[in-house]
C-alpha positions as a LaTeX table, in Angstrom:
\begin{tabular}{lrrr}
\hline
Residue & $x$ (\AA) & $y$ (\AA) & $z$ (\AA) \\
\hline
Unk1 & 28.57 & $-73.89$ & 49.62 \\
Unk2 & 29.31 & $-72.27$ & 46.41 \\
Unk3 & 26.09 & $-73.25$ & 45.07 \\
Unk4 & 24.26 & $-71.99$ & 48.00 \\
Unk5 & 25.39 & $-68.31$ & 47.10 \\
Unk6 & 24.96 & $-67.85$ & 43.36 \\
Unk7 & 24.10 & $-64.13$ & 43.67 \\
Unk8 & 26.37 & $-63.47$ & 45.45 \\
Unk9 & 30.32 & $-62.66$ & 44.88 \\
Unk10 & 32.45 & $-65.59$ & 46.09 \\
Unk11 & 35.97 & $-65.27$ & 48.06 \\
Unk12 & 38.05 & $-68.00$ & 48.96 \\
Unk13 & 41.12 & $-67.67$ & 51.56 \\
Unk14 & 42.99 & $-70.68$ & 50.52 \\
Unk15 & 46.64 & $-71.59$ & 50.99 \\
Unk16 & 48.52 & $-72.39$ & 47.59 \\
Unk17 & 49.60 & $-75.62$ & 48.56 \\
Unk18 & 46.43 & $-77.11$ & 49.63 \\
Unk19 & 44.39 & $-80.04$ & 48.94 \\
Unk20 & 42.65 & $-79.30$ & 45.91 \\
Unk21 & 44.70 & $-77.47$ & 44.19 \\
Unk22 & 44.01 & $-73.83$ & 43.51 \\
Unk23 & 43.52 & $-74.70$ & 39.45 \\
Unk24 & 40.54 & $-77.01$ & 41.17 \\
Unk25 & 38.82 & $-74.49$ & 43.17 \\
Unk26 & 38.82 & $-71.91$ & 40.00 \\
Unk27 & 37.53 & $-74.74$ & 37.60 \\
Unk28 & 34.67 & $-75.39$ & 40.61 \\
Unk29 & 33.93 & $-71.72$ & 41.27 \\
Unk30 & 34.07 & $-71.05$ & 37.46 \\
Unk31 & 31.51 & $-73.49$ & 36.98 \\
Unk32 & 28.99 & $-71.17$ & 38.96 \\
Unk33 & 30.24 & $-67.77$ & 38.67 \\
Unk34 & 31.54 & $-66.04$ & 35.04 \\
Unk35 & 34.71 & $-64.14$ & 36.01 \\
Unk36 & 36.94 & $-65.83$ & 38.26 \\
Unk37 & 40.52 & $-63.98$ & 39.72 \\
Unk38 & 42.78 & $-65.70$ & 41.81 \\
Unk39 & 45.49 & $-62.92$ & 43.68 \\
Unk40 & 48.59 & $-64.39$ & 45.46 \\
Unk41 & 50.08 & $-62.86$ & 48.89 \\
Unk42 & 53.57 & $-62.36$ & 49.01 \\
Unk43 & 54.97 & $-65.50$ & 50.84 \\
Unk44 & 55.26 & $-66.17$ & 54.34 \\
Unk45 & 55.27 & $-69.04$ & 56.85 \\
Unk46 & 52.58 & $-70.07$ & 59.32 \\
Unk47 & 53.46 & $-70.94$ & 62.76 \\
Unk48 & 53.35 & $-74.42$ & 62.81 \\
Unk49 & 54.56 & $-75.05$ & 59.37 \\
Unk50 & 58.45 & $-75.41$ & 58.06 \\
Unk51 & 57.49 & $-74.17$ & 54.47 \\
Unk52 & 56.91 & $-70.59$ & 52.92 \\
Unk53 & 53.27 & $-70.87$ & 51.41 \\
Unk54 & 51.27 & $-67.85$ & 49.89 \\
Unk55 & 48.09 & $-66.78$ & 50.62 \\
Unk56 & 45.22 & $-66.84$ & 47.64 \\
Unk57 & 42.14 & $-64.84$ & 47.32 \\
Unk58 & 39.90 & $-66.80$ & 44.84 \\
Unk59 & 36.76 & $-64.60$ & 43.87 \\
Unk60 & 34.31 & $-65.17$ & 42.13 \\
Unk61 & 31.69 & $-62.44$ & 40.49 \\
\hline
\end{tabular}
């Protein structure tokens, strides 16, 4: 998918304890893109889930 939009910026909603791991995502999207930034949400809990997670913007540009 990444690949598929090069010239294009790249965001990623991702949750920080997801399957890969964020580090994994910004090593992928790094690969393509220059400048990556990863920003963190403040935490909070999703409705089905017992754990407080944050919310991550990857982006790549």
């Amino acid at each position: 998918m990444i690949k598929k939009f090069l010239n294009s910026k790249i965001v990623i909603s991702y949750r920080n304890d997801g399957i890969p791991s964020v580090q994994e995502l910004c090593d992928i999207v790094n690969n393509y893109k220059n400048k990556v930034s990863v920003i963190y949400s403040r935490d909070y809990k999703y409705a089905l889930s017992n754990s407080d997670v944050k919310e991550v913007l990857i982006i790549g540009y």
